[in-house]
C-alpha positions as CSV (number, residue, x, y, z in Angstrom):
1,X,9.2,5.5,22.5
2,X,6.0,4.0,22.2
3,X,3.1,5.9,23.3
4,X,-0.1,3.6,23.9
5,X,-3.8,5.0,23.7
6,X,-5.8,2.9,26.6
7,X,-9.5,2.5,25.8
8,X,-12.2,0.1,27.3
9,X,-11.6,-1.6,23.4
10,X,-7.9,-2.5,24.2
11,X,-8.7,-5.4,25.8
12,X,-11.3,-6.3,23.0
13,X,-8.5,-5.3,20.2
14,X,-6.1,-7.7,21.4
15,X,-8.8,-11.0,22.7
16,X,-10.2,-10.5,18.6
17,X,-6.8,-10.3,17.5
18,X,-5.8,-13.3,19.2
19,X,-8.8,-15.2,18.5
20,X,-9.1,-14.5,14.7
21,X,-5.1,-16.0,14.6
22,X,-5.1,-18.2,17.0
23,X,-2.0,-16.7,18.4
24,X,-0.8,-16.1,22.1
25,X,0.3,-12.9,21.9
26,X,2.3,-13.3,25.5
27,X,4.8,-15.2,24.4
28,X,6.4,-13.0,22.3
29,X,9.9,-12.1,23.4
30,X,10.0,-8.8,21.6
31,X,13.6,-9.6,19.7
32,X,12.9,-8.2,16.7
33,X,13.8,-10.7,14.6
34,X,9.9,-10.1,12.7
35,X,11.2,-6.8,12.2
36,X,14.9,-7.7,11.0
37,X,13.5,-9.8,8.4
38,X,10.9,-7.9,6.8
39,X,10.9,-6.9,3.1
40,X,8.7,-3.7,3.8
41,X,10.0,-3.1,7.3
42,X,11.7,-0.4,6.8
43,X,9.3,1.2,4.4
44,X,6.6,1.4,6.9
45,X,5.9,4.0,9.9
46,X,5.2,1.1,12.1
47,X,7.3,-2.6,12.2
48,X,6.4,-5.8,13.2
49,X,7.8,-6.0,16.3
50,X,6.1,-2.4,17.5
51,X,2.6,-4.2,16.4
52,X,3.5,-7.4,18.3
53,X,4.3,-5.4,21.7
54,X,1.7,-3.1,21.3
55,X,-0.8,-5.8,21.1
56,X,0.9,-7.1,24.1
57,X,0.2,-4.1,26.2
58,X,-3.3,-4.0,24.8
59,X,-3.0,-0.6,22.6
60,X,-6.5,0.3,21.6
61,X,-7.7,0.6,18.1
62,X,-5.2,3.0,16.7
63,X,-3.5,0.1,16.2
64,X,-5.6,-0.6,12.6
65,X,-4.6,2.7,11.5
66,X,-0.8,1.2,10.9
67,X,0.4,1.4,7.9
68,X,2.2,-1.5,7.9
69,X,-1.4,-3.7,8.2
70,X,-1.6,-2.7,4.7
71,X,1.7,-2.9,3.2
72,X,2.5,-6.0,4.5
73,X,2.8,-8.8,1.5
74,X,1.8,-11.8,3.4
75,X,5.2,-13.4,2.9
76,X,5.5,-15.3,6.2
77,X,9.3,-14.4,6.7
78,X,8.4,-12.4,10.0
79,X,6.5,-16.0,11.3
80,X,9.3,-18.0,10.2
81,X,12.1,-16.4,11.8
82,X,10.5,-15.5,15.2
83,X,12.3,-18.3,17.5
84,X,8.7,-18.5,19.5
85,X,6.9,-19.9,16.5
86,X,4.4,-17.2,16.4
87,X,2.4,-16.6,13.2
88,X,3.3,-12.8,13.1
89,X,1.4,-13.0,9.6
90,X,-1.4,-14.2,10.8
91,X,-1.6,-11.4,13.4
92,X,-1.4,-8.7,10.5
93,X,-3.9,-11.0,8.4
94,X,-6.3,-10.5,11.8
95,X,-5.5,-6.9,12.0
96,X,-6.6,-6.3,8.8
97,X,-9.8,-8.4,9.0
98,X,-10.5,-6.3,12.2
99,X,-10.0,-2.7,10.4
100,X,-12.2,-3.6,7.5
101,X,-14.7,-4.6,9.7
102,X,-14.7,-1.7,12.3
103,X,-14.3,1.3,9.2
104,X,-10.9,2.0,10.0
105,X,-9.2,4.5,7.3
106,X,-7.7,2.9,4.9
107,X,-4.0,3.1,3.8
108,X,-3.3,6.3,1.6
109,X,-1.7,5.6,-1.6
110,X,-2.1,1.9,-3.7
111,X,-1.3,-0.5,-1.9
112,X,-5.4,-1.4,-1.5
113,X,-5.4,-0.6,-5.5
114,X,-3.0,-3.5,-5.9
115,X,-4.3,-5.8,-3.6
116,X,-7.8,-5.5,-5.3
117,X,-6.1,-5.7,-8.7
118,X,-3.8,-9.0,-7.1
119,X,-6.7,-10.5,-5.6
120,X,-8.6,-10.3,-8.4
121,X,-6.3,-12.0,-11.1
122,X,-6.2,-15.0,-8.8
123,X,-9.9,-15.4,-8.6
124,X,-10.2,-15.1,-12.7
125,X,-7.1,-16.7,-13.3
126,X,-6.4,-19.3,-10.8
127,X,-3.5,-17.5,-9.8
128,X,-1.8,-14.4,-10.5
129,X,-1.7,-12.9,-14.2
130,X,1.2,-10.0,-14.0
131,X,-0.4,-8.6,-17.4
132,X,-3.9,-8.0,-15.9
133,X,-2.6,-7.3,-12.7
134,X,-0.6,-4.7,-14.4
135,X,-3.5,-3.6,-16.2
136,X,-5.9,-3.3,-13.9
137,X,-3.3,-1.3,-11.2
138,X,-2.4,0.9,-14.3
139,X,-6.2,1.9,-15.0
140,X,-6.8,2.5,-11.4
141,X,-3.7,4.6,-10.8
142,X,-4.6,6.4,-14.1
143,X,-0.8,6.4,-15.0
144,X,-0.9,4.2,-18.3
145,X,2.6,5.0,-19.0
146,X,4.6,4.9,-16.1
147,X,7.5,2.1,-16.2
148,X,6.4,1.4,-19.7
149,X,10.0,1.1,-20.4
150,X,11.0,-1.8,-18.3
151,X,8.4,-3.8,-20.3
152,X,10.4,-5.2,-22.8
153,X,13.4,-5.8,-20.8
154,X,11.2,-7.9,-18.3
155,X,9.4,-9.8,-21.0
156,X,13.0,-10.9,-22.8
157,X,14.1,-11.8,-19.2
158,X,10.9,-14.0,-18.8
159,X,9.8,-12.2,-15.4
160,X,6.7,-12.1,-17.2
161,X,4.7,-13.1,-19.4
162,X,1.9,-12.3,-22.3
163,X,-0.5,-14.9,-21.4
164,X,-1.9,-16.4,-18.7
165,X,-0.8,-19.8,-17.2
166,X,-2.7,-22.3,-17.7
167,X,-1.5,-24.0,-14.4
168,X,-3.2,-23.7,-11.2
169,X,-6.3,-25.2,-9.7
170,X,-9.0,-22.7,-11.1
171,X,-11.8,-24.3,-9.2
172,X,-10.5,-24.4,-6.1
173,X,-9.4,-21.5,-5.7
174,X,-13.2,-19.8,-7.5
175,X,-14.3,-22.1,-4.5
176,X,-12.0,-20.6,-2.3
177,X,-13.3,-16.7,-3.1
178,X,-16.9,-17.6,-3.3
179,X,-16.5,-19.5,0.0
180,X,-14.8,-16.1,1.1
181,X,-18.2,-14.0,-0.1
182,X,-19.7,-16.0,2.0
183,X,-18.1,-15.9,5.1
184,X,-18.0,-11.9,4.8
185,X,-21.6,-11.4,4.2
186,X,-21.9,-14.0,7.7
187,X,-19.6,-11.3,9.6
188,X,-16.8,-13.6,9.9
């Protein structure tokens, strides 16, 4: 059952939300198949598909308290399989935008740790560098030695890697985050 808070923001929630991703939130036929497909689906408190009809019936700003805003990994598998061709992704992507920028609580735990320590390998880097991302998470988290042993079995396998690729468009994407800075500091 889904219980929804009315507020005078509702309305506001879901014009922002579909203004930041360009989506139409109204034609979404509720089938689930965001939901069916998602890696961290059934990890989170909240789906999807509950986000998406929620949106739809204007919930109010509870709705950036979900947990799933902030575990969701951006892969794009709930956009691709929904049969309207809505960007589910880019609904979270808004939904997160708009929870940063109101002050909503952040998600417990590290998924925020990781996504700081993610974000910021690909703006040194030019992409993502598991050992510094490793690194920094570990540092953050304060647990140095956790998983330590699935190090060497995951270097000899090649799933990662001692140094950094040299691939990857560095100045675009230092472009890219400095362009970012920008915006944020503009209130976009």
């Amino acid at each position: 059952m889904i219980t929804i808070k009315k507020s005078k923001t509702s309305e506001a929630l879901k014009d922002a939300v579909e203004k930041i991703s360009g989506v139409d939130l109204s034609v979404c036929l509720q089938c689930r198949k965001c939901s069916s497909g998602c890696p961290v689906g059934k990890l989170a408190k909240t789906r999807p598909s509950e986000i998406m009809r929620r949106l739809h019936l204007n919930a109010g700003n509870e709705l950036l308290e979900s947990d799933i805003l902030w575990m969701c990994v951006s892969c794009e598998t709930c956009s691709a399989r929904c049969p309207m061709g809505i960007d589910v992704a880019g609904v979270m992507d808004a939904l997160r935008k708009l929870a940063l920028s109101r002050g909503a609580s952040k998600q417990e735990g590290n998924v925020p740790l990781f996504n700081k320590a993610f974000l910021k390998t690909v703006e040194v880097f030019g992409r993502t560098y598991e050992m510094a991302m490793i690194t920094a998470y570990k540092l953050g988290t304060g647990k140095l030695m956790n998983d330590t042993e699935k190090f060497p079995t995951m270097l000899k396998k090649g799933k990662i890697s001692l140094l950094p690729s040299l691939g990857g468009d560095r100045k675009t994407v230092k472009r890219i985050f400095k362009k970012t800075k920008q915006n944020k500091g503009a209130g976009i």
